[in-house]
C-alpha positions in Angstrom: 147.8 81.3 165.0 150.2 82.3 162.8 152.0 85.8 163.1 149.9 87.2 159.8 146.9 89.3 160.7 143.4 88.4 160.6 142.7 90.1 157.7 145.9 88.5 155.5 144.4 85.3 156.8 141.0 85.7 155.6 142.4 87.8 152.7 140.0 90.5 153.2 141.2 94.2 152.1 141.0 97.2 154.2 140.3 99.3 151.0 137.0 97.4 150.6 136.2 98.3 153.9 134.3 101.8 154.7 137.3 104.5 155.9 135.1 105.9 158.6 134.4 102.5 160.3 137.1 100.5 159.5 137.3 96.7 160.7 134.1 97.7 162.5 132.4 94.4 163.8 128.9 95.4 161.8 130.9 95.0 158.2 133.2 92.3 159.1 132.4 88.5 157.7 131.5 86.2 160.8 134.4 84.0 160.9 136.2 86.8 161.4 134.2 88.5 164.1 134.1 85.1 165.8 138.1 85.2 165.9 138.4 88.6 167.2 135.9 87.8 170.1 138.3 84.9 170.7 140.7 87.1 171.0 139.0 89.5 173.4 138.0 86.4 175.5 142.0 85.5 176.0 142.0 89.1 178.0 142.5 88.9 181.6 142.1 91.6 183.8 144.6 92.2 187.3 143.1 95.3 189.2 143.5 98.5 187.3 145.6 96.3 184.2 144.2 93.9 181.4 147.2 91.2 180.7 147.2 90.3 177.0 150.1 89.0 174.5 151.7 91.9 172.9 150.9 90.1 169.4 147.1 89.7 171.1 147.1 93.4 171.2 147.8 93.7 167.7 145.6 91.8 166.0 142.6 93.6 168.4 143.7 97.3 167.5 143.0 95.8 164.0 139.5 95.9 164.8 139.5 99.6 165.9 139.7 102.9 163.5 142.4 104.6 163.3 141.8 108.3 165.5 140.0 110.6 163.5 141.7 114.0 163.2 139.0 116.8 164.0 142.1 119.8 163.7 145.0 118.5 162.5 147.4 117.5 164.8 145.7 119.0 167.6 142.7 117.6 168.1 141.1 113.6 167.7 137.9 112.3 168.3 136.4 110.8 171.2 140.0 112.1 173.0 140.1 114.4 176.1 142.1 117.6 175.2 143.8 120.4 177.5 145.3 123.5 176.1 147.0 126.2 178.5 148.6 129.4 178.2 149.6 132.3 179.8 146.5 134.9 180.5 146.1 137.3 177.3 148.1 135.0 175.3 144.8 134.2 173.0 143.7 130.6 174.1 140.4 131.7 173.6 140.5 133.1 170.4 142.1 129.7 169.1 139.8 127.4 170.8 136.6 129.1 169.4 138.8 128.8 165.9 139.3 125.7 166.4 135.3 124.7 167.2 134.4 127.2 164.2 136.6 124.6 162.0 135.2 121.3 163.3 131.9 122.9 163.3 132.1 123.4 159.2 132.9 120.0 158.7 129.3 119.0 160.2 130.1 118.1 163.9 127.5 119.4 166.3 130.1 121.4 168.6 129.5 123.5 171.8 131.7 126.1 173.5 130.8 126.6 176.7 132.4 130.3 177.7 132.8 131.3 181.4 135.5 134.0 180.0 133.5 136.6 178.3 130.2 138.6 178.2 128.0 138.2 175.2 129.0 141.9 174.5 132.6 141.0 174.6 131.7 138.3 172.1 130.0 140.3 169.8 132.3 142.3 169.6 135.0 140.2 169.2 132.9 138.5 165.6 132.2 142.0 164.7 133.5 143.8 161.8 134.9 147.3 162.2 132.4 148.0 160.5 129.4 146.7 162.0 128.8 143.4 160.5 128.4 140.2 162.2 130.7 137.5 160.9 128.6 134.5 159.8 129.2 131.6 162.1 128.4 127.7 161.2 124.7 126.9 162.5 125.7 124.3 164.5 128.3 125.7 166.4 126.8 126.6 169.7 127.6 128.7 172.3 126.8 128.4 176.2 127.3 130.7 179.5 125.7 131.0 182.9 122.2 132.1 183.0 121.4 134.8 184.7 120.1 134.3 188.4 120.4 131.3 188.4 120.2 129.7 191.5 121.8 125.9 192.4 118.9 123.9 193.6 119.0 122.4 197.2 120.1 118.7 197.6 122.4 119.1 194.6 126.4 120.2 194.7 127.3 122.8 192.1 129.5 119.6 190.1 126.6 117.5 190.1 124.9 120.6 188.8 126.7 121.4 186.3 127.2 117.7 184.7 123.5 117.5 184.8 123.0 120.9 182.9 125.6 120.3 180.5 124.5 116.5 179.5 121.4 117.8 179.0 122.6 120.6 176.5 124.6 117.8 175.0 121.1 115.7 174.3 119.4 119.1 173.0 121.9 119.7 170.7 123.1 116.8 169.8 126.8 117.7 170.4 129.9 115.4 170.1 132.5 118.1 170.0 132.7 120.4 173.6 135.1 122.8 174.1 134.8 124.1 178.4 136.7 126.9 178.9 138.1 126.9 181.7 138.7 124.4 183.8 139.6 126.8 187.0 135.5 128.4 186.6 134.1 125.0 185.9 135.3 124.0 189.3 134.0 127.0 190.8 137.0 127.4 192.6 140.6 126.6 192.6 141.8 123.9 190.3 145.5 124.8 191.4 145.7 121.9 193.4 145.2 118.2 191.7 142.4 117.2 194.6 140.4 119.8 193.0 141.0 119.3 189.4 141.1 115.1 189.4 137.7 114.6 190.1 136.6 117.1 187.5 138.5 115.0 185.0 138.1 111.9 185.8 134.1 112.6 185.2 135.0 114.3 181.7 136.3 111.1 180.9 133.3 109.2 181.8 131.1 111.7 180.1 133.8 111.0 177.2 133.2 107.3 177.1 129.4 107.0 178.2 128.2 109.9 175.4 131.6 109.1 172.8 132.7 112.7 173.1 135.8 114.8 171.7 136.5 117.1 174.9 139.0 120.5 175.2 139.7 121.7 178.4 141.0 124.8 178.2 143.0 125.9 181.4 145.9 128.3 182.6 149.7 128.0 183.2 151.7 128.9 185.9 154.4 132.5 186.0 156.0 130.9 182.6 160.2 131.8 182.1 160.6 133.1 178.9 164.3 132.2 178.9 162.9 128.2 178.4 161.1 126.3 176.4 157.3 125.5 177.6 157.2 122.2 179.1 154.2 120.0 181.3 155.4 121.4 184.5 154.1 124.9 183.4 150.4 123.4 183.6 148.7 125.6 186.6 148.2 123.1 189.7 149.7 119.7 189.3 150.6 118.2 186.1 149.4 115.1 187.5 146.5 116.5 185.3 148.0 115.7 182.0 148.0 111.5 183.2 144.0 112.1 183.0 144.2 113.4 179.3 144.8 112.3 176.2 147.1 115.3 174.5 148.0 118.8 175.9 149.1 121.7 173.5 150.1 124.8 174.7 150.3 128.4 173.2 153.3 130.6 174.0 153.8 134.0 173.1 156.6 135.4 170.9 159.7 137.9 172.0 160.0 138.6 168.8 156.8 140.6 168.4 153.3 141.8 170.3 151.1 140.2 168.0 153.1 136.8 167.2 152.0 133.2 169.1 153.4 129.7 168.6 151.8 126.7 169.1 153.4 123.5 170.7 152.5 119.9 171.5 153.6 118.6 175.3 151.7 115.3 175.4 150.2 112.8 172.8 149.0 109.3 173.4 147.4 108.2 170.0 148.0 111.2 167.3 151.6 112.4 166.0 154.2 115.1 167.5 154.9 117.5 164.9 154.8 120.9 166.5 157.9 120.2 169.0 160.6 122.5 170.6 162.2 122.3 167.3 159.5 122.8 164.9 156.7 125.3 166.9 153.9 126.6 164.5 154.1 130.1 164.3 150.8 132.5 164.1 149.7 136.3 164.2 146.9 136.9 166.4 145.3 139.6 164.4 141.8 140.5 162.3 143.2 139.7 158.7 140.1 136.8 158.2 138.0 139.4 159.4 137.2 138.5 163.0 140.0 138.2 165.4 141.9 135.1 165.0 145.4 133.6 164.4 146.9 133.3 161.1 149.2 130.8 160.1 152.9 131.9 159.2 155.4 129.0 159.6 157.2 127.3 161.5 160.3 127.7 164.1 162.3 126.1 166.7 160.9 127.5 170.2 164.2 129.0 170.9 163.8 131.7 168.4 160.8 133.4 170.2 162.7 133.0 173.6 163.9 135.8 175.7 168.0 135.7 175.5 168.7 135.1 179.7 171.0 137.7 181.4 173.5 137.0 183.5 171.0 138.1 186.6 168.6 135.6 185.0 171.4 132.3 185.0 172.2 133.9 188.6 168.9 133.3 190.1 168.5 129.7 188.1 171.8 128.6 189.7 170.5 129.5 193.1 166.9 127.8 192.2 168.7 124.7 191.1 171.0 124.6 194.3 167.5 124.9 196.6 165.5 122.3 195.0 168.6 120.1 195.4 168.8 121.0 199.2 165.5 119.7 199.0 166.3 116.5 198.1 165.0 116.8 194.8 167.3 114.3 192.1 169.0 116.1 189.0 166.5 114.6 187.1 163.6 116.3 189.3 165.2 119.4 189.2 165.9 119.7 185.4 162.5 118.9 184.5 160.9 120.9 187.3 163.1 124.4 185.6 163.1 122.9 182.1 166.6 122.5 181.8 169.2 119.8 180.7 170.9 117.3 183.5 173.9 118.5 181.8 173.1 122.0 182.8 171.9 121.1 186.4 175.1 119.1 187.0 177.3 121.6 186.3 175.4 124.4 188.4 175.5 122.1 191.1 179.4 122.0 190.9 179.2 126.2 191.3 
């Protein structure tokens, strides 16, 4: 075949096409459908890889949509989505903003909330004075029922998969925000043998029910001389090789009430809030229920704590003891979050 694409060859227009399912096979004319079958037929598959010509690949992405974006740049559908941050830092508070957002556009979305009390909630999208703010009708909100006991013959993961597929057929949910990932385990996710088989069967629940899934979940002691980086992820950041994105929300030097918010890993969308260009917010009530606020954007470095010399002290000394542990420069600067450059010369001290 020659190197144009299936469509310049059959000289069929993606504007005719519907945006939502784009090059779907239900709207596409047969001879076309028949070639991209071909195609899928000249896949081979080698244990845990499918071998394929790099210009094979191509011309199937053409019959896929482009990723949908739920909450620009954070969130696309049918992806699997962790955000961290610090405790107190407001994770919840965005997360719920977040499903409030996607909610209004029409997507069936639950929050399942193992963080507060429906008093604390109420409060929380309560007016000073008195009024309930008026949430979208099919945003939905879950927590544990009271009493409830784990039946016999079942393991509390099993348990709770079952219970929450079955509010995901009640509902009708694609969009499910689980926060957190250290209480959905019922234990301690700090380790990757406890949080890895939790995600791996988010992803399957992903694929098998076509889901949009955020995990929210906690970081470790953070430096606030250094940028946030994946390391900071509580427990192994082997987690983030399960997911599709991680964003992460760090909180401002500059003042109480100011956050940032910063992409760490993407696989299909686009990296625009980066060290160099953080989105800014106030965590306040200014839309009337407590929420963040958009003011601008930074670099990262400007809501960094300046380090003292007692701070670059202690960093030498880390950097010469994860070295003594055989750890590479390259280990050691992304373990601390800072350049080779930087770990090289410490090294020399």
């Amino acid at each position: 075949m020659e190197n144009s694409t299936i469509l310049e060859k059959h000289k069929v227009s993606s504007q005719s096409l519907s945006p939502k399912f784009e090059f779907a096979n239900n709207i596409l004319p047969e001879e076309i459908i028949s070639e991209v079958e071909q195609l899928k037929g000249d896949e081979s598959e080698s244990g845990l890889f499918e071998i394929n010509t790099a210009n094979n690949v191509i011309k199937l992405a053409l019959n896929q949509p482009d990723p949908v974006q739920l909450y620009p740049v954070l969130i696309l559908e049918n992806e699997l989505t962790i955000c961290f941050a610090d405790t107190g830092v407001g994770k919840t508070v965005y997360c719920f903003q977040i499903a409030m957002e996607i909610a209004s556009k029409g997507y069936i979305t639950l929050f399942l909330d193992l963080e507060l009390s429906r008093k604390q909630f109420q409060k929380r999208y309560t007016s000073d004075e008195g009024a309930p703010y008026k949430l979208p009708d099919n945003l939905y909100r879950l927590d544990f029922a009271r009493l409830k006991k784990i039946p016999k013959g079942i393991t509390y993961e099993d348990y709770f998969f079952n219970s929450l597929i079955y509010a995901i057929k009640k509902t009708g949910a694609k969009v499910i925000f689980l926060d957190n990932l250290t209480k959905l385990a019922a234990g301690d996710t700090d380790s990757a043998k406890a949080a890895i088989p939790i995600l791996e069967r988010l992803n399957e629940l992903k694929a098998n029910e076509g889901l949009t899934i955020i995990v929210l979940e906690h970081n470790k002691k953070v430096d606030t001389t250094r940028p946030i980086h994946l390391n900071d992820l509580q427990g192994s950041k082997m987690k983030s090789n399960l997911v599709d994105a991680v964003f992460t929300i760090g909180r401002s030097v500059k003042d109480k009430n100011l956050r940032y918010i910063k992409q760490i890993k993407v696989r299909d969308g686009e990296v625009i809030y980066d060290t160099e260009n953080v989105k800014v917010c106030e965590l306040s009530k200014a839309n009337g229920y407590l929420s963040f606020t958009d003011i601008g954007f930074e670099s990262e470095f400007e809501h960094l704590k300046q380090p003292t010399e007692n701070d670059r002290e202690n960093l030498i000394e880390k950097v010469k003891e994860l070295s003594g542990k055989r750890k590479s420069q390259r280990e050691i600067s992304f373990e601390l979050g800072i350049s080779l450059g930087a770990v090289n010369k410490y090294l020399k001290m």
